[in-house]
KOLSEPA-248175 format. One record per atom (N, C-alpha, C, O): z, x, y; residue number from 1; atom name. Coordinates in steps of 0.1 Angstrom, whole numbers, plus 5000, padded with zeros to 4 digits. Each point is the difference from the previous one (the first is absolute). Example, Ala and Ser with C-alpha at 12.3 -4.5 7.8 and 13.67 -1.06 7.14 Angstrom:
BEGIN
ATOM    z    x    y seq atom
ATOM 5078 5132 4943   1    N
ATOM 5000 4991 5012   1   CA
ATOM 5000 5009 5012   1    C
ATOM 5007 5010 5000   1    O
ATOM 4986 4986 5011   2    N
ATOM 5000 5009 5011   2   CA
ATOM 5008 4992 5011   2    C
ATOM 5001 5005 5011   2    O
This chain:
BEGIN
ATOM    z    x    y seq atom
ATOM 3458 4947 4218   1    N
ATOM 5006 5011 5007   1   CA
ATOM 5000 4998 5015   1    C
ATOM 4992 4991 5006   1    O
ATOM 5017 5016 5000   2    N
ATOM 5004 4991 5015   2   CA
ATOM 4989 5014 5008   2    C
ATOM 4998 5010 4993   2    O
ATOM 4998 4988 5017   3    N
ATOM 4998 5008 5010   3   CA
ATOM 5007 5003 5011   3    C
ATOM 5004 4989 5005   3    O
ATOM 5000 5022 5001   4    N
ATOM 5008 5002 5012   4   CA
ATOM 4989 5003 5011   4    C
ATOM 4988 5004 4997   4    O
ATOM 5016 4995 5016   5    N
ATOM 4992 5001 5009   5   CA
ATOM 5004 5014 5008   5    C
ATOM 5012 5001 5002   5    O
ATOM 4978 5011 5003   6    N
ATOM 5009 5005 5009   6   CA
ATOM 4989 5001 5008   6    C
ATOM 4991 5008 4998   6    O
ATOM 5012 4984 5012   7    N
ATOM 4992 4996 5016   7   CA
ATOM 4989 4992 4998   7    C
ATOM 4993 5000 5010   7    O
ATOM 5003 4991 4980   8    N
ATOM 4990 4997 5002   8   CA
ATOM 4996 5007 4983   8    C
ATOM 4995 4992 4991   8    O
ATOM 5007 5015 5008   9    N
ATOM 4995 5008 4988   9   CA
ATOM 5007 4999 4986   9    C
ATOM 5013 4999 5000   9    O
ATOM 4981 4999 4989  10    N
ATOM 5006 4998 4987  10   CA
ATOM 5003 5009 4993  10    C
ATOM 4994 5011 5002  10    O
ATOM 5017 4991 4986  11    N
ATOM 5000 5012 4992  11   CA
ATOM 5011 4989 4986  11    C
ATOM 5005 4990 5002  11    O
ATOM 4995 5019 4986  12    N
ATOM 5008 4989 4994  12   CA
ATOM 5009 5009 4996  12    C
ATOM 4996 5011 4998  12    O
ATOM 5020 4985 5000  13    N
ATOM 5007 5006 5000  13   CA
ATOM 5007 5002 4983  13    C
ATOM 5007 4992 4993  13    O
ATOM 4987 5022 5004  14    N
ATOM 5000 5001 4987  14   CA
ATOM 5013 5013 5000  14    C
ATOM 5001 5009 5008  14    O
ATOM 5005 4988 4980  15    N
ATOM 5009 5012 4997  15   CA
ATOM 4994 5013 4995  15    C
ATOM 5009 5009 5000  15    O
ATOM 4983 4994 4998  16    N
ATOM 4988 5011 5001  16   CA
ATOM 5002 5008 5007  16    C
ATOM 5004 4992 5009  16    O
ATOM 4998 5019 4997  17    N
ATOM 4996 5007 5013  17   CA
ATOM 5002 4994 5011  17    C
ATOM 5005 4989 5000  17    O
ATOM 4991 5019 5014  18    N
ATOM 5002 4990 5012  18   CA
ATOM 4992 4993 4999  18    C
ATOM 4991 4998 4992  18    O
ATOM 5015 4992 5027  19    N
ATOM 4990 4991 5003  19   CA
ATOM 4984 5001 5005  19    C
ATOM 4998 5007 5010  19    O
ATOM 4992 4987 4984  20    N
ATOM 4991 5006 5002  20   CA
ATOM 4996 5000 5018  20    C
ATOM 5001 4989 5006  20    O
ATOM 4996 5022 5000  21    N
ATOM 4998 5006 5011  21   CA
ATOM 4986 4988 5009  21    C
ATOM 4988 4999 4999  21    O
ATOM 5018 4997 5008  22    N
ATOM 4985 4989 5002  22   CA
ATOM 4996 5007 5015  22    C
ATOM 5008 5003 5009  22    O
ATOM 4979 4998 4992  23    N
ATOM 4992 5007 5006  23   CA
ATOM 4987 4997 5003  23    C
ATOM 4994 4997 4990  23    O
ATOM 4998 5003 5020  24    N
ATOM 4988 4992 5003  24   CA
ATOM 4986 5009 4992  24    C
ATOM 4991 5005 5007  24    O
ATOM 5010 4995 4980  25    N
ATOM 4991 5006 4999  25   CA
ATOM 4985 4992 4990  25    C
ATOM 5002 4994 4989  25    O
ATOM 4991 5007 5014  26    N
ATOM 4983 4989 4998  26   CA
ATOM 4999 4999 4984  26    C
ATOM 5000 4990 4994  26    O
ATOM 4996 5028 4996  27    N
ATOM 4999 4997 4990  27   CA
ATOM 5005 4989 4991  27    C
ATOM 5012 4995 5001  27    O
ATOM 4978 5001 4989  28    N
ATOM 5010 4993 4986  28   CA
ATOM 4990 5006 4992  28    C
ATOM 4991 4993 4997  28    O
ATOM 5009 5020 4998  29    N
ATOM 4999 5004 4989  29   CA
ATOM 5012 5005 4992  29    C
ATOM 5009 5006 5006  29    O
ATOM 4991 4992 4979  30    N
ATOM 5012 5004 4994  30   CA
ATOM 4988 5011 4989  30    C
ATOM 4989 4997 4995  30    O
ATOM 5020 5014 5005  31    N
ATOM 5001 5008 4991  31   CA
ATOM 5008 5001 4986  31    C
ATOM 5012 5002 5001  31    O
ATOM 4981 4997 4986  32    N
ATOM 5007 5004 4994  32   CA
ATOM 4997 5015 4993  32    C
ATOM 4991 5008 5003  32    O
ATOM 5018 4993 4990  33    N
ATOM 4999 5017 4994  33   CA
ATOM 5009 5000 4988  33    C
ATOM 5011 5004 4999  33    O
ATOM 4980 4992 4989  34    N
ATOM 5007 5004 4987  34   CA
ATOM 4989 4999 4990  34    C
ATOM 4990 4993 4999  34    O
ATOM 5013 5018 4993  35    N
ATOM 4992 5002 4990  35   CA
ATOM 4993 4993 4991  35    C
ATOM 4989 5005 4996  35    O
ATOM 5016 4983 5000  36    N
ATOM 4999 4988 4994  36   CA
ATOM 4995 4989 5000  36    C
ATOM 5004 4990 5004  36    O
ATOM 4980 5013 4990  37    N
ATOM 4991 4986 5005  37   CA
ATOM 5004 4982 4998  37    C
ATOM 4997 4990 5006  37    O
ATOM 5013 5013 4980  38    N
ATOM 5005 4984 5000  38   CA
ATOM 5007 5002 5012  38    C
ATOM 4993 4995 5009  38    O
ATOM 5019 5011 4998  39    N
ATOM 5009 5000 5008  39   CA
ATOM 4995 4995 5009  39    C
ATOM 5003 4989 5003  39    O
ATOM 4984 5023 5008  40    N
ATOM 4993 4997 5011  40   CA
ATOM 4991 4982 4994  40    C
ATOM 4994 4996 5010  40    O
ATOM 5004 4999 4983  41    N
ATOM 4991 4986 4996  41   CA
ATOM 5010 4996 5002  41    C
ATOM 4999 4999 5012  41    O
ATOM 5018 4996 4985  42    N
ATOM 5007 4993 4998  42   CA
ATOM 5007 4997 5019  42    C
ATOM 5002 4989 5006  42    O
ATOM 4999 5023 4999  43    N
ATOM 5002 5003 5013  43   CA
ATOM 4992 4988 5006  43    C
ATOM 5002 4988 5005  43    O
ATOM 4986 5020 4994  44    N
ATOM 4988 4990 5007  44   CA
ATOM 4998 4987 5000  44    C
ATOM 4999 4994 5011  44    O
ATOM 5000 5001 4981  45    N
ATOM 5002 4990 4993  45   CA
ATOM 5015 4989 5007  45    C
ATOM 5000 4987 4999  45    O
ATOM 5007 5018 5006  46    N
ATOM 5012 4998 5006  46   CA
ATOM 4999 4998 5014  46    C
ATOM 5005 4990 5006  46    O
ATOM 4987 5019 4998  47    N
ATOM 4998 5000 5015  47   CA
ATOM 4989 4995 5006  47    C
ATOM 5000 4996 5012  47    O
ATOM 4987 5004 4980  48    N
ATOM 4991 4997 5007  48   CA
ATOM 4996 4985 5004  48    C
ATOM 4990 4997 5007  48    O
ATOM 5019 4993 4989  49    N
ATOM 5000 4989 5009  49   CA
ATOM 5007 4997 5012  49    C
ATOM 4999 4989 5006  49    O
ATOM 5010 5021 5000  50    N
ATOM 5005 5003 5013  50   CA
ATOM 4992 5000 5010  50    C
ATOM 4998 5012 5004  50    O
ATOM 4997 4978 5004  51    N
ATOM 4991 5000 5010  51   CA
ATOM 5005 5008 5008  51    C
ATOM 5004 4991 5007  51    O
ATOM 5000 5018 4997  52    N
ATOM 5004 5007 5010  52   CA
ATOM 4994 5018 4998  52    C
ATOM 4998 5008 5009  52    O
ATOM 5000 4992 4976  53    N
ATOM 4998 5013 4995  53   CA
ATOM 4983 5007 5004  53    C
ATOM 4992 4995 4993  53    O
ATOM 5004 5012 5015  54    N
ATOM 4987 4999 4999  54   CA
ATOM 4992 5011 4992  54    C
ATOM 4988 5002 5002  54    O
ATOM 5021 5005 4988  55    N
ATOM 4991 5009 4988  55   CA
ATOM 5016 5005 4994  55    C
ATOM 5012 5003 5004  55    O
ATOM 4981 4996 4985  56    N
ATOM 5012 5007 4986  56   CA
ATOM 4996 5014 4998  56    C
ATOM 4988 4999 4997  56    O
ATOM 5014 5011 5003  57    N
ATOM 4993 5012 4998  57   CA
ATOM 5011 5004 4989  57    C
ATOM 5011 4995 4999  57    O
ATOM 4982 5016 4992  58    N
ATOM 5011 5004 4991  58   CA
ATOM 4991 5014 4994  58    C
ATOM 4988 5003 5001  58    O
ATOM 5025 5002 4991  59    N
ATOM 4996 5014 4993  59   CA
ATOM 5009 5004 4995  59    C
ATOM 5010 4994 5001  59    O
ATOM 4992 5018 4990  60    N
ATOM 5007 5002 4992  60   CA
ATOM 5006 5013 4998  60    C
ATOM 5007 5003 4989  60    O
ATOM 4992 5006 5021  61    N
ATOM 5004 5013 5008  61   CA
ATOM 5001 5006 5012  61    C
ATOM 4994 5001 5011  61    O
ATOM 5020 5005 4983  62    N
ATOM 5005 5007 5013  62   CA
ATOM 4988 5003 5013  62    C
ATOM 4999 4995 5011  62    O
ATOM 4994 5014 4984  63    N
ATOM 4985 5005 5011  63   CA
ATOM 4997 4992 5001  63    C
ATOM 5002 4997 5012  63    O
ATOM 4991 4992 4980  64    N
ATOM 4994 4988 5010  64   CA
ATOM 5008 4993 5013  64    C
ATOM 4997 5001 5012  64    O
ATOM 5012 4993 4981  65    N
ATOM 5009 4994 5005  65   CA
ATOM 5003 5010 5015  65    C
ATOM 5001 4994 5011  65    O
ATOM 5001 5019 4990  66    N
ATOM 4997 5008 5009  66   CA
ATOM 4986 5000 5010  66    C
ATOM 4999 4999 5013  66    O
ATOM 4995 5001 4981  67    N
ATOM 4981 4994 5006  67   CA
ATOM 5002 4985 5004  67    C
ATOM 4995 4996 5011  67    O
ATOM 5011 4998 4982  68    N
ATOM 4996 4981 5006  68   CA
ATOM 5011 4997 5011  68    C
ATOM 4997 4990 5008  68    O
ATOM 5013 5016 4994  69    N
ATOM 5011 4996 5009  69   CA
ATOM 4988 5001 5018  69    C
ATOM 4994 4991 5006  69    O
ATOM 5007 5021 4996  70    N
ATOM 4988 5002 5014  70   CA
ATOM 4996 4987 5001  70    C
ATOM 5005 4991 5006  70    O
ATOM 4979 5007 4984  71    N
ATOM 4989 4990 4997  71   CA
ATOM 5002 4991 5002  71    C
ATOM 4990 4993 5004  71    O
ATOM 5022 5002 4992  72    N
ATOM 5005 4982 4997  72   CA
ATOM 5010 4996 5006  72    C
ATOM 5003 4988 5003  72    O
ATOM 5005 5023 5000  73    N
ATOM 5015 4998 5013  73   CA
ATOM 5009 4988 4995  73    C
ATOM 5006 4992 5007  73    O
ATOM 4994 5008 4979  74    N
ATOM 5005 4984 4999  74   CA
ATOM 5015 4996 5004  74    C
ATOM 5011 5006 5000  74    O
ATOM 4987 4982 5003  75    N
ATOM 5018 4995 5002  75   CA
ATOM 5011 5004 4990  75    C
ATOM 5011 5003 5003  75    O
ATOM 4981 4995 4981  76    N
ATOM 5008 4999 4992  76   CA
ATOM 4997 5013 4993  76    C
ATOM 4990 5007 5003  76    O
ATOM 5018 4996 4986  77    N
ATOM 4996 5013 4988  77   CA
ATOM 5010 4991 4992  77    C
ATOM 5010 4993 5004  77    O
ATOM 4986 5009 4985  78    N
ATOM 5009 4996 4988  78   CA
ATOM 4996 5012 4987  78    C
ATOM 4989 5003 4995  78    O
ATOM 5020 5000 5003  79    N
ATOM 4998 5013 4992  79   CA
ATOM 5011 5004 4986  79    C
ATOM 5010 4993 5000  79    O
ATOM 4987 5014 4992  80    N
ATOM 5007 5002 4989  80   CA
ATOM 5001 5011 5000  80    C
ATOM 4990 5005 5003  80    O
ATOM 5021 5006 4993  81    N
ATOM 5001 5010 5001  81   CA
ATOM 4994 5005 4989  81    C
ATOM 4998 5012 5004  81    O
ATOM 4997 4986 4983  82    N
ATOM 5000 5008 4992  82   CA
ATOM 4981 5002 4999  82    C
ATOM 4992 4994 4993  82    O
ATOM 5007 5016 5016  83    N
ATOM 4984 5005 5002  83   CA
ATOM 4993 5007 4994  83    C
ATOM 5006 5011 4998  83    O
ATOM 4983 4990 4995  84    N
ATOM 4999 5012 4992  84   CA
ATOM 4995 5013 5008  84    C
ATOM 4998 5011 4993  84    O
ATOM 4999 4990 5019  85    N
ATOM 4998 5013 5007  85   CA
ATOM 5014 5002 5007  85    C
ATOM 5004 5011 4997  85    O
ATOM 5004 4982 5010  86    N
ATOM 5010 5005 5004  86   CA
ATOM 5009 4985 5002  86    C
ATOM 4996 4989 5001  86    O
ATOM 5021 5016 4999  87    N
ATOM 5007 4985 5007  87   CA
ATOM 4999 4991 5003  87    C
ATOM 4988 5003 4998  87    O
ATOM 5012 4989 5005  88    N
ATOM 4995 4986 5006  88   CA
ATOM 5017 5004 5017  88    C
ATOM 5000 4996 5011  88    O
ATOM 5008 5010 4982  89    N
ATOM 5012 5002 5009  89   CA
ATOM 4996 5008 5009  89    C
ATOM 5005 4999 5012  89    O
ATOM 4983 5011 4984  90    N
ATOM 4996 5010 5012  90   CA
ATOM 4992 4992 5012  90    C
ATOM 5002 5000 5012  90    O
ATOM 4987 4994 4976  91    N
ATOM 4995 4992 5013  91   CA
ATOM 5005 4993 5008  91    C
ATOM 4995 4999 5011  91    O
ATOM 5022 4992 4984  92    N
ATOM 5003 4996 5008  92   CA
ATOM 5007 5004 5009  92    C
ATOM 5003 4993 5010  92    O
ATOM 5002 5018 4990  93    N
ATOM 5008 5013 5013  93   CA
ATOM 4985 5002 5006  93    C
ATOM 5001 5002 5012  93    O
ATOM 4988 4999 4986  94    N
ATOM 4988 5001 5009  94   CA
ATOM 4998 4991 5007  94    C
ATOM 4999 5003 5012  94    O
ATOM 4999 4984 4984  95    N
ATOM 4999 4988 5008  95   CA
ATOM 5013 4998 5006  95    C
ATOM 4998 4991 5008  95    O
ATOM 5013 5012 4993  96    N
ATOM 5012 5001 5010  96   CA
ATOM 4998 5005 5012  96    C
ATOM 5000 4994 5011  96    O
ATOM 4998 5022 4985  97    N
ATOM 4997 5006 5008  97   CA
ATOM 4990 5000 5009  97    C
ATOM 5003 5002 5012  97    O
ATOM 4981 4996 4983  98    N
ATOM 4994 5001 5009  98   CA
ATOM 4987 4986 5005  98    C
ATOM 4989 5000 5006  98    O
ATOM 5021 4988 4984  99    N
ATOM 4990 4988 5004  99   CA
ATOM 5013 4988 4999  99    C
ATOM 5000 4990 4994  99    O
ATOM 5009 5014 5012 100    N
ATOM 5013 4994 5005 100   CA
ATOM 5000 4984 5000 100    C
ATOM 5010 4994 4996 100    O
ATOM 4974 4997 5011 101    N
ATOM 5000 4986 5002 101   CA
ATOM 4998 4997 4988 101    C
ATOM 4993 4990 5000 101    O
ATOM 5008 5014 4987 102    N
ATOM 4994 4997 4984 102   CA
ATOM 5014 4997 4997 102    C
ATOM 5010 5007 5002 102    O
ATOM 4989 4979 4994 103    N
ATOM 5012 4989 4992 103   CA
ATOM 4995 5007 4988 103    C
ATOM 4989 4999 4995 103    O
ATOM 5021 5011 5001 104    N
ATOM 4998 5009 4982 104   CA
ATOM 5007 4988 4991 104    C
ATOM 5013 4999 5001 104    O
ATOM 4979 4994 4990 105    N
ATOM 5012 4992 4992 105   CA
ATOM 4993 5011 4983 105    C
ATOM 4989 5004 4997 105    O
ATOM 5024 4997 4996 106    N
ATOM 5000 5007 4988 106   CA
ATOM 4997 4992 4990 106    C
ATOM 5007 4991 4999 106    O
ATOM 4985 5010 4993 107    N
ATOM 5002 4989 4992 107   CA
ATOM 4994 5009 4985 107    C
ATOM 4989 5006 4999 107    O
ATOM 5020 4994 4992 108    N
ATOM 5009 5009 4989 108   CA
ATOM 5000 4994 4986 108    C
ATOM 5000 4987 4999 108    O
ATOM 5001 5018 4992 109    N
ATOM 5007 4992 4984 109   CA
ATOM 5015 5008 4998 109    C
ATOM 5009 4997 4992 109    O
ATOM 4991 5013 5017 110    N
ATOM 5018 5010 5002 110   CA
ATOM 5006 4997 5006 110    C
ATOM 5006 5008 5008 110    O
ATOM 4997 4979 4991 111    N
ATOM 5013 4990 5013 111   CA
ATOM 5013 5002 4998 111    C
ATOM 5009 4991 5001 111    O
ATOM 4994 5023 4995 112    N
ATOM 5014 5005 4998 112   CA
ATOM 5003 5001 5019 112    C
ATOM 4992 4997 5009 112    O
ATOM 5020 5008 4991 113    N
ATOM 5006 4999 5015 113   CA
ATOM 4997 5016 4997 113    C
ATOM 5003 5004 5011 113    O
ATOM 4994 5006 4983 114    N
ATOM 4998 5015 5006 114   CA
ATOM 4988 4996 5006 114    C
ATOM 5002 4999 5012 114    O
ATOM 4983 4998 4985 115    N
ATOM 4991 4996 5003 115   CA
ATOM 4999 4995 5019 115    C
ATOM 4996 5005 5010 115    O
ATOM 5012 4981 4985 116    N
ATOM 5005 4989 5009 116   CA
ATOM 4999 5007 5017 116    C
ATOM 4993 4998 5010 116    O
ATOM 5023 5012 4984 117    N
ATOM 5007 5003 5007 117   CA
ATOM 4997 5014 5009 117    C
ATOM 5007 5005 5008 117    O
ATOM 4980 4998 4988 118    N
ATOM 4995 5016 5001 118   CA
ATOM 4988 4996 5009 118    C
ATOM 4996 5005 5010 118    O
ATOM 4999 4985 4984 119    N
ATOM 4987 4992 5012 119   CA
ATOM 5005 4992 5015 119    C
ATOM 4995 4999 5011 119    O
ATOM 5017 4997 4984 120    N
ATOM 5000 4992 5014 120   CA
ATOM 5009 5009 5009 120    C
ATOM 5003 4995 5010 120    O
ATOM 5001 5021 4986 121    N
ATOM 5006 5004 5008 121   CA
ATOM 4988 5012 5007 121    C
ATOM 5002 5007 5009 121    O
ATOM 4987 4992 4984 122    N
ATOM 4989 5009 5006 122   CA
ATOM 4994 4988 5007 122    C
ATOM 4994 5007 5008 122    O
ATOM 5003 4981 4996 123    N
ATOM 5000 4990 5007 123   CA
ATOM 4990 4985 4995 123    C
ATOM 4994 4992 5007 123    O
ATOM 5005 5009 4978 124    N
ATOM 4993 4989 4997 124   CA
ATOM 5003 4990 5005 124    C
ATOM 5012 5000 5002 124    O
ATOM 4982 4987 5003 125    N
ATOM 5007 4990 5008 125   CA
ATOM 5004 4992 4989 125    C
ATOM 5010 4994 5002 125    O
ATOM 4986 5004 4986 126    N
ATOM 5000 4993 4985 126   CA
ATOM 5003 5007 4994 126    C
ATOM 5000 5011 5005 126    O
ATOM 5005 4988 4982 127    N
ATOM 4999 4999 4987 127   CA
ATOM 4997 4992 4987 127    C
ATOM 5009 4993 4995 127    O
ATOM 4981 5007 4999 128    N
ATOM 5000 4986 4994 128   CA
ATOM 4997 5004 4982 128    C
ATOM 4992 5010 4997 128    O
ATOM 5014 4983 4994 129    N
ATOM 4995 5004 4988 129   CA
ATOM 4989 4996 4995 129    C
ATOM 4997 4988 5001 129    O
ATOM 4994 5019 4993 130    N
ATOM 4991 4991 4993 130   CA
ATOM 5000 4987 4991 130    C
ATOM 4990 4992 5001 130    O
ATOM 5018 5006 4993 131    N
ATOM 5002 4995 4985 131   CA
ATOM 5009 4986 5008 131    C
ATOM 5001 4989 4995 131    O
ATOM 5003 5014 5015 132    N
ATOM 5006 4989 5004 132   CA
ATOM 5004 4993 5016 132    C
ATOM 5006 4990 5002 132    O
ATOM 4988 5020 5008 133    N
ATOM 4998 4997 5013 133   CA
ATOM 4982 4994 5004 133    C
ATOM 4998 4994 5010 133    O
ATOM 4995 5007 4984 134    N
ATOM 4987 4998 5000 134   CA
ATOM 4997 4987 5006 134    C
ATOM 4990 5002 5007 134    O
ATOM 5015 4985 4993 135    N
ATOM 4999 4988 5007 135   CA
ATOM 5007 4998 5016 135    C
ATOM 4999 4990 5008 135    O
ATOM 5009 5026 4995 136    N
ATOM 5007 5002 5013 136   CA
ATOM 4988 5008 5013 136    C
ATOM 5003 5002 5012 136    O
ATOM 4984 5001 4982 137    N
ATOM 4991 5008 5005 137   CA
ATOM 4992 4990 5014 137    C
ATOM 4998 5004 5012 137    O
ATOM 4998 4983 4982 138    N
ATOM 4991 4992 5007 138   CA
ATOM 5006 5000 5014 138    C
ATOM 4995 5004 5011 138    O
ATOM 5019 4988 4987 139    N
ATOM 5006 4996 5015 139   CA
ATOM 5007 5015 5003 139    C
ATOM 5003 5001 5012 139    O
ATOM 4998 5009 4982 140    N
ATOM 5005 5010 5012 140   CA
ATOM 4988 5001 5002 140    C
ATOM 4998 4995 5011 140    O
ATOM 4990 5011 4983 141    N
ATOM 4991 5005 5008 141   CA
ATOM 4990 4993 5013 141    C
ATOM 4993 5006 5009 141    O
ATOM 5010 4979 4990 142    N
ATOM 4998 4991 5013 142   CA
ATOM 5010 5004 5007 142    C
ATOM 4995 5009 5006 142    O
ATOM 5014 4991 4997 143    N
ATOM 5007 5003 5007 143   CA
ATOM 4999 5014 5009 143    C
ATOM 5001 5001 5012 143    O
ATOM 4996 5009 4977 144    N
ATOM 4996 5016 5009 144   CA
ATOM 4989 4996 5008 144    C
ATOM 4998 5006 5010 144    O
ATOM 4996 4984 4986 145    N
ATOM 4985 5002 5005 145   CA
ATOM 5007 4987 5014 145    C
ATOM 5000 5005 5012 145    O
ATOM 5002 4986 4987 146    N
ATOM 5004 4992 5013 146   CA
ATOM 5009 5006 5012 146    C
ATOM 4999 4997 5012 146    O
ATOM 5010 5015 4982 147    N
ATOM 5007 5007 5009 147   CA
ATOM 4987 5012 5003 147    C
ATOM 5003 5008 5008 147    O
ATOM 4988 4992 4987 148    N
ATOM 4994 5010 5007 148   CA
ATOM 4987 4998 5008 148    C
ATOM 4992 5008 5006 148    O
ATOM 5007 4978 4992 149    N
ATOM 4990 4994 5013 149   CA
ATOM 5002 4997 5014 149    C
ATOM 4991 4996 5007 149    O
């Protein structure tokens, strides 16, 4: 995958959502938030040889996920909508709204375009399927994190 530069700064240019927003910010913690302990192991498992990451945090509801955003401020959220306390869509109109520097990538087994098309216009910067985007996770999420050093 190619990298684009803007200023100095990297982002990869995926058909997904926009371009990811690069910005001087220190964290590399990634958040996840899904119900799903194979999911969150398979996630991890993915990411945690990214020297750049410096904690994987995860959980598996809405309220938490509401509690750990403050705590952990992370660069990244990767999230699934289907929560068993509430949305995974709500939380992400909350992290829109009120933690704006969070690269929100979606990551789903409902890779229909209503899905698709309903997240990236509430402002997911991703979309990605489970079942078949899962090897696309490593190098974007180096990348959120190099654009945000």
């Amino acid at each position: 995958m190619n990298a684009n530069s803007c200023h100095g700064q990297q982002h990869l240019p995926l058909q997904e959502g926009p371009v990811i927003a690069c910005t001087n910010k220190a964290s590399t913690t990634v958040l996840i938030v899904d119900d799903s302990p194979l999911i969150v192991k398979n996630l991890v498992e993915l990411l945690k040889d990214i020297p750049s990451i410096s904690s994987i945090e995860s959980c598996g509801t809405y309220n938490k996920a509401i509690d750990l955003l403050p705590i952990y401020k992370p660069v990244a959220v990767l999230l699934d909508i289907d929560l068993p306390d509430k949305s995974g869509i709500i939380l992400l109109k909350n992290i829109k709204t009120f933690h704006p520097e969070i690269t929100a990538i979606v990551v789903i087994n409902q890779s229909n375009d209503f899905y698709k098309n309903l997240c990236l216009e509430i402002g997911a910067h991703h979309f990605l399927d489970k079942s078949n985007d899962f090897e696309k996770l490593p190098a974007l999420i180096a990348s959120i994190i190099q654009c945000n050093m």
